[in-house]
GUDOVO-86624 format. One record per residue (C-alpha): x, y, z. Coordinates in pm, whole numbers, padded with zeros to 5 digits, always signed. Example, Ala and Ser with C-alpha at 12.3 -4.5 7.8 and 13.67 -1.06 7.14 Angstrom:
2
+01230-00450+00780+01367-00106+00714
//
This chain:
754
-05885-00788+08044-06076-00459+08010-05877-00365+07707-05956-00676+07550-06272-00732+07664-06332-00369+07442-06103-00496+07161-06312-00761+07086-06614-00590+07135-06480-00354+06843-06394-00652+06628-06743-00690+06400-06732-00306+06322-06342-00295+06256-06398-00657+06056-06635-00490+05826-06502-00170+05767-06130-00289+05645-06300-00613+05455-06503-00273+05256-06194-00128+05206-05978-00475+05061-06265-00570+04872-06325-00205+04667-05905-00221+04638-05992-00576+04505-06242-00498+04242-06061-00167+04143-05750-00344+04038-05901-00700+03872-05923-00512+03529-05532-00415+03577-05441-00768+03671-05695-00926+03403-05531-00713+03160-05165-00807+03261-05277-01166+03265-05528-01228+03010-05363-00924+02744-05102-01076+02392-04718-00975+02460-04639-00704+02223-04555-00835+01869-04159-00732+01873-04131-00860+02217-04312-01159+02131-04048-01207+01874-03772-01159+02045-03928-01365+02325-03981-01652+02099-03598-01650+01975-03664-01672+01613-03471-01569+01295-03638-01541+00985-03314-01540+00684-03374-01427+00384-03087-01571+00122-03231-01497-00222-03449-01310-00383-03508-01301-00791-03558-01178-01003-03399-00835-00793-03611-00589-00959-03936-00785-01147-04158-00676-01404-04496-00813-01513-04524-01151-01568-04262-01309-01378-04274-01514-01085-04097-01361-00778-03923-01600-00565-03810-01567-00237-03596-01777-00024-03422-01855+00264-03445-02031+00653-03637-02000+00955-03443-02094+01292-03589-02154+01613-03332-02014+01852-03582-02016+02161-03690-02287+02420-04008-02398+02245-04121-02581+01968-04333-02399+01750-04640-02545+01595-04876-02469+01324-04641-02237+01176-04656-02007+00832-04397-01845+00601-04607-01587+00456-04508-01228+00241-04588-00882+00335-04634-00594+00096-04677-00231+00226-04767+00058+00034-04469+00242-00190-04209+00476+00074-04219+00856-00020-03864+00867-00004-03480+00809+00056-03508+00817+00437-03787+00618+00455-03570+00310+00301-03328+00370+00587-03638+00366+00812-03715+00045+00698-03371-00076+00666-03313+00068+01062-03686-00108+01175-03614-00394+01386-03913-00673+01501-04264-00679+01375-04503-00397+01445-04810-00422+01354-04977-00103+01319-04718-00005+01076-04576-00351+00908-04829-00434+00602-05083-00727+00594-04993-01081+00507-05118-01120+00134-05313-01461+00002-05201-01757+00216-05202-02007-00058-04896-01837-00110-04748-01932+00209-04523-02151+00312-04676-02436+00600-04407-02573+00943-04636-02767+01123-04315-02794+01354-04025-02641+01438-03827-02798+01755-03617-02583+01966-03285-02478+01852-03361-02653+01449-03404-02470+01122-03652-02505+00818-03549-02410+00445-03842-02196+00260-03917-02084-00038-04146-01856-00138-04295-01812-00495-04575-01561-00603-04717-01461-00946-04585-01082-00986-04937-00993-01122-05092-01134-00813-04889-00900-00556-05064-00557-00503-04839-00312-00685-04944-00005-00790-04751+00307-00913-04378+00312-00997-04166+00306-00684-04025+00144-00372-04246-00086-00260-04149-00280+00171-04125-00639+00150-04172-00851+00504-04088-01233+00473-04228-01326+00815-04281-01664+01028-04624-01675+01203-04747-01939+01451-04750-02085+01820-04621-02252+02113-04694-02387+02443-04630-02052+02635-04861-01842+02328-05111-02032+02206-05261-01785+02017-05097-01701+01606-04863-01421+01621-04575-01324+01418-04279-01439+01600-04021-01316+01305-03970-01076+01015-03713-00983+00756-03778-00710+00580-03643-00570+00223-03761-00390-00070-03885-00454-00425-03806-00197-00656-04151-00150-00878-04113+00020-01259-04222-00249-01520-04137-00014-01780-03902+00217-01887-03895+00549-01754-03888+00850-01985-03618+01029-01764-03354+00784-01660-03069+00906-01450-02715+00814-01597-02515+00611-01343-02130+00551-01341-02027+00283-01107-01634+00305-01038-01486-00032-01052-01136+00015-00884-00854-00225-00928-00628-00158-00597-00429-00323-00396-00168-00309-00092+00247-00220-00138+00369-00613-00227+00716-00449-00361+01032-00369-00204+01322-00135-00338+01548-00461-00336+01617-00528-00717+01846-00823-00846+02197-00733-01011+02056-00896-01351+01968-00656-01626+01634-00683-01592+01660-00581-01212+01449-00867-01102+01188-00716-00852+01196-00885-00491+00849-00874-00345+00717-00907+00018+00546-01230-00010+00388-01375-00270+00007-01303-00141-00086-01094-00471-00102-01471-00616-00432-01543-00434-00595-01196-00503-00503-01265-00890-00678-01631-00901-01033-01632-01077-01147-01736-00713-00971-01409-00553-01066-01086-00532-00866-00912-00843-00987-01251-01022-01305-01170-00943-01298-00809-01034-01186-00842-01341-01426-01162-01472-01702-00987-01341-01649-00608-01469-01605-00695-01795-01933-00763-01838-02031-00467-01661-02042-00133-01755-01823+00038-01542-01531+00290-01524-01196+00083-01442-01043+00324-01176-00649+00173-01178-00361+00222-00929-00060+00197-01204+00189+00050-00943-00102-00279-00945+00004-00314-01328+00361-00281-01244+00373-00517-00963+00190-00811-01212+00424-00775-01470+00682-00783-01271+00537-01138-01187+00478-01215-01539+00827-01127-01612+00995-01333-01331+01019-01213-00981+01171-01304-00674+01035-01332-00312+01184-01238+00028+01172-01547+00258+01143-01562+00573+01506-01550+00667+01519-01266+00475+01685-01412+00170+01507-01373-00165+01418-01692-00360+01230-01782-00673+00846-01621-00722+00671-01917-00795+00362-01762-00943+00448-01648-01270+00167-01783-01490-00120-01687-01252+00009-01329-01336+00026-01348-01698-00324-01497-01689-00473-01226-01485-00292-00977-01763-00457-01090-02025-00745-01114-01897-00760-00760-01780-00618-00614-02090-00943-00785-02273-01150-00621-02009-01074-00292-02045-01146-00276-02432-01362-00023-02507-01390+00079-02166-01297+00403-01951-01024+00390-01765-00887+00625-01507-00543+00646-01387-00459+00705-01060-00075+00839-00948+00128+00575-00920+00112+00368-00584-00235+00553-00507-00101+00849-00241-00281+00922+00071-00421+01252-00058-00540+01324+00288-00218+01284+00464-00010+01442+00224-00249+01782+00277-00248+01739+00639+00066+01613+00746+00313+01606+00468+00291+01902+00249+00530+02103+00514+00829+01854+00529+01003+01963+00183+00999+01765-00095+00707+01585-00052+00471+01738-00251+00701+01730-00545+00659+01339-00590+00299+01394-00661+00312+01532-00998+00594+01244-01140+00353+00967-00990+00100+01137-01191+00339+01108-01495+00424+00758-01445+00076+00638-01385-00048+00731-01781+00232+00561-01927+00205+00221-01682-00136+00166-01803-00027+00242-02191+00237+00027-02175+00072-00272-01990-00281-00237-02077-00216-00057-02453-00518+00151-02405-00567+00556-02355-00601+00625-01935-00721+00971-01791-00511+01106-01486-00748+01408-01432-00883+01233-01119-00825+01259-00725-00936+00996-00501-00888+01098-00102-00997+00853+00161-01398+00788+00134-01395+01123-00074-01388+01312+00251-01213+01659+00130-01127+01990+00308-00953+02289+00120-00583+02156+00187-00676+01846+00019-00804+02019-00269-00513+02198-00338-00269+01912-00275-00491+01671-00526-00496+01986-00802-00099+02013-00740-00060+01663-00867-00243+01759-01186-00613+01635-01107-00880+01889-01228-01171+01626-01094-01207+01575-00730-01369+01262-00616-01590+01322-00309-01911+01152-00169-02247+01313-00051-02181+01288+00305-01848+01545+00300-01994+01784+00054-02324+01790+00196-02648+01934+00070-02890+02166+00274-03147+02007+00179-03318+02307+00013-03373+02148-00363-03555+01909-00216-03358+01638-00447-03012+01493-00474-02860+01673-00753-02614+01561-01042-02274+01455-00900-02047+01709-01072-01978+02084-00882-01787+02362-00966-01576+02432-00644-01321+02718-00781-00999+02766-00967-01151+02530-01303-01198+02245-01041-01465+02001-01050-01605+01815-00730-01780+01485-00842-01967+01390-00534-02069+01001-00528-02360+00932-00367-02305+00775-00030-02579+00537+00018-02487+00380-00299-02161+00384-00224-02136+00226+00060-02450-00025-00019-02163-00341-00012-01930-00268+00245-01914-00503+00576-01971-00896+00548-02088-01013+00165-01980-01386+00198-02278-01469+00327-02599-01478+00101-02851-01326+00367-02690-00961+00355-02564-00937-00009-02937-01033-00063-03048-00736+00165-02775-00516+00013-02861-00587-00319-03254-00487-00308-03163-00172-00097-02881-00075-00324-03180-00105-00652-03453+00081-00420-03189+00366-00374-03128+00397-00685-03489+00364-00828-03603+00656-00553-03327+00889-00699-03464+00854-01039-03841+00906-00873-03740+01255-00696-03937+01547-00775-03766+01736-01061-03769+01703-01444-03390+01733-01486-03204+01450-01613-02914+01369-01362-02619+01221-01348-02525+01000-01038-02144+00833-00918-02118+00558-00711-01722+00535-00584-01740+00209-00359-01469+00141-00104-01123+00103-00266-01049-00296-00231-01366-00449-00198-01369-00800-00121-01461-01099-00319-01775-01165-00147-01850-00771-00192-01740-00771-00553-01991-01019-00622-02292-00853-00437-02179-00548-00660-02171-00668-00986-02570-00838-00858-02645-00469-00825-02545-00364-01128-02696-00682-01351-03060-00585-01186-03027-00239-01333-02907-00332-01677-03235-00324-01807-03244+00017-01814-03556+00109-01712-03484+00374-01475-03100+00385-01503-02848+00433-01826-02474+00385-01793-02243+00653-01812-01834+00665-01731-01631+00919-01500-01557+01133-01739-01859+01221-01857-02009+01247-01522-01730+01490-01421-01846+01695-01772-02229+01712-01689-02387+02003-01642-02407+02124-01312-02700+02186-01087-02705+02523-01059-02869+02533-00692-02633+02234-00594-02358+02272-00262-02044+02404-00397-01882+02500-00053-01591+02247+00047-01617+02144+00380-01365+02344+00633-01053+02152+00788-01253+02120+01143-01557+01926+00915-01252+01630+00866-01362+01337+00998-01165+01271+01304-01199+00889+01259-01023+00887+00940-00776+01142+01029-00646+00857+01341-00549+00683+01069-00310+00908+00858+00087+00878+00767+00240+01147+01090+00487+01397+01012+00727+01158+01096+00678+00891+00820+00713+01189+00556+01040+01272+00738+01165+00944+00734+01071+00953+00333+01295+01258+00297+01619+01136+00483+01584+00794+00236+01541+01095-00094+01822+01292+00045+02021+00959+00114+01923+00829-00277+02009+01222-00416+02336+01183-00237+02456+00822-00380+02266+00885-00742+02567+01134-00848+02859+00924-00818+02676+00612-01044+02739+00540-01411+02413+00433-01444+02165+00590-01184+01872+00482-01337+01919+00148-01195+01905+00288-00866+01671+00583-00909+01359+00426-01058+01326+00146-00837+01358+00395-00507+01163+00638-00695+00899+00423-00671+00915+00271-00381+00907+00627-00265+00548+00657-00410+00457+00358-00217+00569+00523+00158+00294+00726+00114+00032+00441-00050-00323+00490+00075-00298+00155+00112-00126+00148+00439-00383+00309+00641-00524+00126+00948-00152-00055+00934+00061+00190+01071+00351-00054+01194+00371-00265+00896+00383+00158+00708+00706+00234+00978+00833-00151+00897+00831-00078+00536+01018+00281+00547+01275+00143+00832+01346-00158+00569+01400+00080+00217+01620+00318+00422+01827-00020+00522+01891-00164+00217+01977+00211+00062+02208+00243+00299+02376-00094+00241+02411+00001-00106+02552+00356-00092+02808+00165+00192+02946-00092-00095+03185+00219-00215+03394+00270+00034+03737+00341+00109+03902+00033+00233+04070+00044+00598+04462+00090+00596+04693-00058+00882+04954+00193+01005+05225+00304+00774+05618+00395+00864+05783+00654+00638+06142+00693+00619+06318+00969+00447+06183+01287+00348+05934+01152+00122+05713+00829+00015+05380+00682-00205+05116+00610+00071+04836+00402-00144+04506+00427-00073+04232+00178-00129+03874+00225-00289+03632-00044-00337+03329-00059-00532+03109-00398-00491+02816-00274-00716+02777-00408-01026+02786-00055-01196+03056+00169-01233+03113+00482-00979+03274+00820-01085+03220+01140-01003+03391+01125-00649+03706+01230-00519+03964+01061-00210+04080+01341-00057+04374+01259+00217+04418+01476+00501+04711+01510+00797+04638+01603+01103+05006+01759+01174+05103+01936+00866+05415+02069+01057+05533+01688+01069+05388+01506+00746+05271+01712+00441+05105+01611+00133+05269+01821-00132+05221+02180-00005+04975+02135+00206+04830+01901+00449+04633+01743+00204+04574+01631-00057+04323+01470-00319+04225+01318-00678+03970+01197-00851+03823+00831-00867+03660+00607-01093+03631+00214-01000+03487-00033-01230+03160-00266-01075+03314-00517-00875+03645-00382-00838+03916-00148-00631+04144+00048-00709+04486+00217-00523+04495+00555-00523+04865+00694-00444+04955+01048-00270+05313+01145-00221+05374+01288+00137+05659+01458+00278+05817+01486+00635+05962+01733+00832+05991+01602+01145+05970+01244+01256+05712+01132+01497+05366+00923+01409+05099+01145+01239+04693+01062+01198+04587+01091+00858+04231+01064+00780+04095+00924+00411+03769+01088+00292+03554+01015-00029+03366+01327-00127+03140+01358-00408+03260+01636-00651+03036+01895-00513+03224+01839-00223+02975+01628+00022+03138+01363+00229+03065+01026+00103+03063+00752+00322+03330+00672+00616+03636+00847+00684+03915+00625+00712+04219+00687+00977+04605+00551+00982+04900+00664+01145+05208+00762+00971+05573+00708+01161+05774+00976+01031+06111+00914+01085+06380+01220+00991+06710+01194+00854+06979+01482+01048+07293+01559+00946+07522+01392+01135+07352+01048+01045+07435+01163+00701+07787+01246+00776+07837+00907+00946+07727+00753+00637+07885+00949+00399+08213+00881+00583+08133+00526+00602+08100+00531+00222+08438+00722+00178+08614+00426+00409+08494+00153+00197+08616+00363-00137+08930+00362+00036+08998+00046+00146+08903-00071-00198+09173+00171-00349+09436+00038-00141+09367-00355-00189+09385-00245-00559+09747-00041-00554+09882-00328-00355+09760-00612-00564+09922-00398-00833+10192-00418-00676+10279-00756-00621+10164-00820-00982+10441-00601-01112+10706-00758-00858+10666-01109-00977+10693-00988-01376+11054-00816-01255+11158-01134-01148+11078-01362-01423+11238-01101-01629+11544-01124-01422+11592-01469-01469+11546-01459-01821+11859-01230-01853+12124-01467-01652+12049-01768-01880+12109-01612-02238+12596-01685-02256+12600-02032-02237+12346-02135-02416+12533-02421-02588+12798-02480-02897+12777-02281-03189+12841-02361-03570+13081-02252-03853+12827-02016-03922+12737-01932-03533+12445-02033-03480+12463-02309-03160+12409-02671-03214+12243-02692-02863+12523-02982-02785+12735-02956-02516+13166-03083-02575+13345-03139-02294+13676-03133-02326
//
């Protein structure tokens, strides 16, 4: 009681002096709380809050001048909760960019920010959504005088297309979306334009197999019959083609391309699915595409690469120490100049290297100069610049030994790879690919320059398109002239440029995951050695030799990277079918044979079920007792073959035995430089001798059976000569009384009696 009588006694002072203390907490913090209650949500997060996408789909013309009207369009979607009300469509323009990184600041920039995104120009530009439910989408367009947009000087000038407005939750106008891009600003021509090559390459995946048909024309079998949808106008060689012609480009070729589609022009057949070939069924679609590309290429560059487009890269850093392999650059190097001559009839440089994304390292640079190439193509981002000119300089470089390095410029390059089906970023890529290319010609030096682009090696159709936008917004000229490979591998140098190639540690371990292993260039060599071996004993070996010689090329196709089961598929399936072939001359199993006597002919089979004829091998038979059975005077013996296509042919060795007993003898095709060729063959020979005695017994059988046919002669003799004795006899008696006789004596043949 005494405790609380003084408790409560203490209450008024305690009361007041913690109600002080809650009170000054209080007023301390109401600014803080005000502030988190009454203060706008940051513009990005207020964007991202509200859950909307502003698209931009088109924008023309790409790089205006005065005078036209730029138009802008695209959709707003409301991906967020909320409807939003009193909405605006409205373009931003900021102030030009200093430079090449600042586009990939902008490009990189994600949300609106407003102390660095520009101002909203004139509203009665702007495009009015009084509503926009949840989870709908409005269509804009946007169109604005060029003269009334505040450019200034020549350059790059940031373009925001951005939806403004409000909602239940924000009732207060704030930019709730943004897409940004650029507009490329020189309305006239520039009196230093940088020359430009774009490389317009016409590549595509292995479609051919070694298999060949037995008809003169060695009717090609192919894969599948894909290339058909890639050669349509709708496909992506279609598209190529129809679209560079009108372009001016540099036609960078893989010759096996050209091969494969007039093979298809000139009838072809197709490997179905149970593995049996049947009737290509695509034979016009190929001839159209040919003619269409031969017109296309008129008057135009064009660069040759080696035939079936080898993996540079892997050859250098896998396959240059498993023999052979180098030495099938230099003939696909050979063949690719004449493919394009005889298919395209027009000229075709083969002084140029392509590795993978022109990432290089000294071994590649000697591998791609051992197959003849003097011009290495590279990009910006392997042979890298310090940065020290302060500009990007002209793509050619002296890198040793009378090489050239052209070195494409990577932003360009890659401007149109990922997804260009869709209008929003070919749009984006477009207008970034045109401010890239407008801030190179801008940089700080009075040099003239000469710039490669070298875009990824089978672009899509979608990307083929968004390229060919690119280069139509520059063919006015006014900051840009067009200029081919050739001439870009010929310009002057930079004297002040990066000439060092990048060490083998500076490889990009990304693309070297996806190189042929030592293993696949093994595998090649067995199926060389294998064709090497079976070549010699043909009549005609170019009907076996060209077709693997190219298929050869195509084991080590760039185009198998990122597919490295369908690349050990492919090799597994040409060694197969080589195999098959070399096995259709063979020596033809023999059953058991018995020989009796001293010697005998043992034939010997060889069959041939090409359709060519083989020579150039030898049978060669061999005993495995030479004591017992010999084959002249020695245990073997052999002879030389030649078998007509479809045909076999009995080969005949004389052996001798000298003891009887069974004896293995093996039969062994060699070629003539004595290499076994296919199967031995085994038999057994039952040699049976012939002794003495046996040949007494007969002998004495013999002399019995002379004997026996003596005496049946003497005594049929005999009994012949006894009955002529007899008759002879009787003869004699009769003669006396023969009958009367006459005056004169002779007998009357009367008998008187008296």
């Amino acid at each position: 009681m005494a405790e609380a009588a003084e408790i409560q006694g203490a209450v008024p002072v305690l009361v007041r002096r913690r109600w002080l203390r809650r009170t000054a907490v209080l007023l301390a913090g109401t600014p803080v709380l005000a502030a988190l209650v009454c203060s706008p949500v940051p513009p990005a997060q207020a964007a991202e809050a509200a859950g909307v996408d502003v698209q931009l789909v088109s924008m023309a013309p790409t790089a205006p001048v005065k005078g036209d009207t730029l138009t802008l369009s695209g959709t707003v979607v409301n991906n967020g909760r909320e409807t939003i009300t009193e909405a605006r469509v409205g373009l931003r323009v900021g102030q030009p960019l200093a430079d090449r990184s600042a586009i990939n600041d902008v490009t990189e920039k994600q949300g609106f920010r407003a102390g660095s995104d520009p101002g909203e120009i004139d509203r009665a530009y702007a495009v009015k959504i009084p509503s926009l439910p949840s989870k709908s989408s409005q269509e804009f367009t946007l169109k604005v005088p060029v003269n009334n947009l505040p450019l200034g000087k020549d350059g790059v000038y940031p373009l925001g297309v951005s939806l403004s407005g409000t909602s239940e939750s924000r009732p207060s106008e704030q930019v709730l979306g943004i897409k940004r891009t650029f507009l490329p600003w020189q309305p006239e021509t520039s009196s230093k334009r940088s020359q430009l090559t774009y490389v317009w390459p016409l590549i595509s995946t292995t479609r051919v197999t070694a298999e060949t048909g037995s008809d003169e024309q060695q009717t090609p079998v192919f894969l599948d019959d894909s290339l058909a949808d890639d050669l349509r106008p709708t496909g992506r060689l279609g598209q190529m083609v129809a679209l560079g012609r009108e372009l001016p480009v540099t036609w960078v070729i893989d010759p096996d391309l050209l091969y494969t589609v007039d093979a298809m022009a000139k009838g072809y057949r197709v490997r179905s699915p149970d593995g049996k070939p049947v009737q290509g069924r695509n034979k016009a679609v190929a001839e159209e595409w040919l003619s269409s590309l031969e017109n296309a290429v008129q008057g135009k560059k064009v660069v040759a690469l080696p035939f079936a487009d080898p993996d540079i890269a892997s050859l250098a850093h896998h396959g240059k120490d498993v023999s052979g392999t180098l030495g099938q650059l230099r003939p696909a190097t050979d063949k690719a100049k004449q493919a394009v001559e005889t298919v395209l009839h027009v000229p075709a440089s083969t002084d140029f290297s392509w590795p993978v994304e022109g990432a290089i390292d000294p071994s590649i640079v000697n591998v791609a100069t051992s197959a003849g190439a003097h011009n290495i193509l590279t990009r910006s981002d392997s042979l890298q610049e310090t940065g020290a000119l302060g500009y990007t300089p002209s793509a050619a470089r002296p890198i040793g030994a009378g090489t050239t390095a052209v070195v494409a410029d990577t932003a360009l390059s890659t401007a149109f790879e990922g997804d260009m089906l869709r209008a929003e970023p070919s749009t984006l890529a477009v207008q970034r690919f045109l401010a890239h290319s407008l801030a190179l010609n801008l940089q700080n030096t009075d040099e003239q320059r000469s710039f490669v682009i070298l875009p990824q090696r089978m672009p899509s159709a979608g990307q083929v398109q968004s390229m060919a936008t690119a280069l139509r917004g520059l063919q006015a000229g006014r900051w840009t002239q067009p200029s081919d490979l050739e001439a870009a591998a010929a310009a002057r140098p930079d004297p002040g440029a990066a000439t060092q190639v990048p060490g083998a540690g500076q490889y990009p371990e990304a693309l070297r995951k996806q190189e042929l292993p030592v293993s696949a260039f093994e595998e090649i060599r067995t199926t060389q050695t294998t064709l090497d071996h079976f070549k010699v004993i043909l009549a005609a070996p170019d009907r076996v030799e060209i077709p693997f010689g190219n298929t050869t090329n195509r084991e080590m196709s760039t185009s198998w990277r990122g597919r490295p089961e369908e690349a050990r598929l492919y090799r597994a399936q040409v060694q197969a079918y080589l195999i098959g072939l070399t096995e259709k001359v063979k020596v033809i199993p023999k059953s058991d044979a018995t020989l009796s006597g001293h010697s005998a002919t043992i034939p010997v089979s060889v069959q041939n079920s090409l359709v060519q004829d083989v020579h150039n091998l030898v049978l060669r038979v061999k005993s495995a007792n030479p004591t017992r059975l010999m084959f002249g005077n020695s245990g073997q013996a052999e002879q030389e073959v030649t078998v007509q296509g479809g045909h076999s042919q009995a080969v005949k060795f004389t052996a001798n035995a000298t003891a009887s007993g069974p004896v293995e003898v093996t039969a062994q095709l060699f070629t003539k430089d004595g290499s076994p060729y296919g199967k031995a063959r085994t038999f057994t020979v039952d040699a049976t001798e012939i002794t003495p005695t046996v040949m007494l017994v007969i002998a004495g059988g013999v002399l019995l059976l002379v004997l026996a046919g003596i005496k049946m002669y003497a005594s049929r003799k005999r009994v012949a000569a006894r009955a002529a004795s007899e008759e002879n006899t009787q003869q004699s008696d009769e003669s006396p009384d023969t009958g009367p006789q006459s005056a004169d004596g002779s007998g009357t043949g009367e008998t008187v009696d008296r």
